[in-house]
C-alpha positions in Angstrom: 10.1 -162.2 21.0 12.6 -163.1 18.1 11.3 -165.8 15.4 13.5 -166.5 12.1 11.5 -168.1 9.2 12.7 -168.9 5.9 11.5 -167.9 2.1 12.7 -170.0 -0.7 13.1 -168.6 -4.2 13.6 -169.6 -7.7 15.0 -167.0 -9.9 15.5 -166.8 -13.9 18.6 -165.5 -13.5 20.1 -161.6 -14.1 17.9 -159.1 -13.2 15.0 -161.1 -12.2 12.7 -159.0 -10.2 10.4 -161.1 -7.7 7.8 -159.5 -5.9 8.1 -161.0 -2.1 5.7 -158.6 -0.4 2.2 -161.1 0.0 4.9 -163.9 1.1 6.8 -161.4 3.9 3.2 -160.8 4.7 2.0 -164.3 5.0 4.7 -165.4 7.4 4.1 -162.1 9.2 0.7 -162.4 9.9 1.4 -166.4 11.1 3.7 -165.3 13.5 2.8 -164.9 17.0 3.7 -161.2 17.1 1.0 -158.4 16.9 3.6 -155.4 16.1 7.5 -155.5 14.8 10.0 -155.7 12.3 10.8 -158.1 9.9 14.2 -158.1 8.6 14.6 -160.0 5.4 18.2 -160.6 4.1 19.6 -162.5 1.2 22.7 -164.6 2.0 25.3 -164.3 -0.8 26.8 -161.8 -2.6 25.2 -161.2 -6.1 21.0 -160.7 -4.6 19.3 -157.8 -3.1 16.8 -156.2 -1.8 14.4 -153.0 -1.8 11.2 -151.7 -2.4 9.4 -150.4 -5.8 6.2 -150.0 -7.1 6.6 -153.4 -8.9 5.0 -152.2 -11.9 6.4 -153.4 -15.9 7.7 -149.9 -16.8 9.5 -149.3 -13.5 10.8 -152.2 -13.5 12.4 -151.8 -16.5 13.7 -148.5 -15.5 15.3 -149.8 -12.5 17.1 -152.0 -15.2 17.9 -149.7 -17.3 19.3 -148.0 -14.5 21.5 -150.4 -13.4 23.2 -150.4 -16.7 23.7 -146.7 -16.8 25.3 -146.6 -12.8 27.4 -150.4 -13.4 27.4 -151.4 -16.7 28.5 -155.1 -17.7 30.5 -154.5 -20.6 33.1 -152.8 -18.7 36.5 -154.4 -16.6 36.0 -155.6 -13.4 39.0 -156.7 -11.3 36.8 -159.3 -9.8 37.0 -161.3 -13.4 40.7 -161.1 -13.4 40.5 -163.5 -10.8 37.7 -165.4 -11.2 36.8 -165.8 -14.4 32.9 -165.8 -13.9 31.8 -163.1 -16.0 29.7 -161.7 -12.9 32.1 -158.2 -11.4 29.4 -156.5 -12.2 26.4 -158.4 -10.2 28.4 -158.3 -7.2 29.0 -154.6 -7.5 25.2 -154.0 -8.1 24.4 -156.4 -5.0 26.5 -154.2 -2.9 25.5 -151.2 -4.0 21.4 -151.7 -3.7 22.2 -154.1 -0.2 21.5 -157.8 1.1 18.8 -156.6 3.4 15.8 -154.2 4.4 13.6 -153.9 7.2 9.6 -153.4 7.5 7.4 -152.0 10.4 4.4 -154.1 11.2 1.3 -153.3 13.3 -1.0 -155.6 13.9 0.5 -158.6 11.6 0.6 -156.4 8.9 3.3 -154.8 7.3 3.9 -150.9 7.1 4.2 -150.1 3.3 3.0 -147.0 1.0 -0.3 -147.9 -0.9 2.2 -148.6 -3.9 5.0 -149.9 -2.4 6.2 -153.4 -2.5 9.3 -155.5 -1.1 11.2 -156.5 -4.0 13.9 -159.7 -4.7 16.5 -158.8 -7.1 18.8 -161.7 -8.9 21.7 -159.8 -10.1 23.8 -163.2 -10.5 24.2 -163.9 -14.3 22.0 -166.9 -14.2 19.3 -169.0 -12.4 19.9 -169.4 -8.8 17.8 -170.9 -5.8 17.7 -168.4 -2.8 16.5 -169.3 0.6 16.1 -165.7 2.3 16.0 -165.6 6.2 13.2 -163.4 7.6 13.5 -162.8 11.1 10.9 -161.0 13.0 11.1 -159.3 16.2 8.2 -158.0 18.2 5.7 -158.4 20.7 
């Protein structure tokens, strides 16, 4: 059985972290299927997704990491032609990915006891983000 659900988002803008995991759950466990995979994915270029212990210092280190790896302050040939000031979100999108996918068992998803699914607004500012889950199990 295939079902594709929807999750809408609100985000602050750059580097906005969301933690998505109790909504992928909730629309997991609603679903008619006992044991899976849910596929989320983000459609557009400049959000992501992955997992982290969503905790304040980690998150901050993930930002600071992305600073370090693709900083903003530097040329991106995406601005020459643009103009939007956002090379740099595009290339961290790409780099972390528009998608990830979860085991479930018994309408509950597979994850480490500190491990959470994890919405990532690299866009330079406020977006609203409607992220297809689609599940697939029996």
């Amino acid at each position: 059985m295939i079902l594709t659900k929807y999750l809408s988002l609100r985000t602050k803008g750059e580097l906005d972290m969301i933690d998505i995991t109790n909504a992928v759950s909730d629309v997991v466990s609603e679903s008619n299927i006992r044991s899976g995979i849910v596929t989320i994915f983000v459609p557009g270029s400049t959000g992501a997704l992955t997992t982290i212990e969503y905790e304040p210092g980690l998150l901050e280190d993930f930002k600071n990491m992305l600073e370090r790896i693709i900083p903003k302050d530097i040329d991106y040939e995406h601005e020459k032609r643009w103009h939007d000031h956002n090379g740099h979100s595009h290339v961290r999108a790409s780099l972390i990915g528009p998608s990830i996918t979860i085991p479930f068992k018994d309408k509950r998803p597979i994850l480490g006891t500190w491990q959470q699914i994890v919405f990532i607004e690299l866009d330079i500012r406020s977006r609203s983000r409607e992220l297809v889950l689609q599940i697939i199990g029996e």
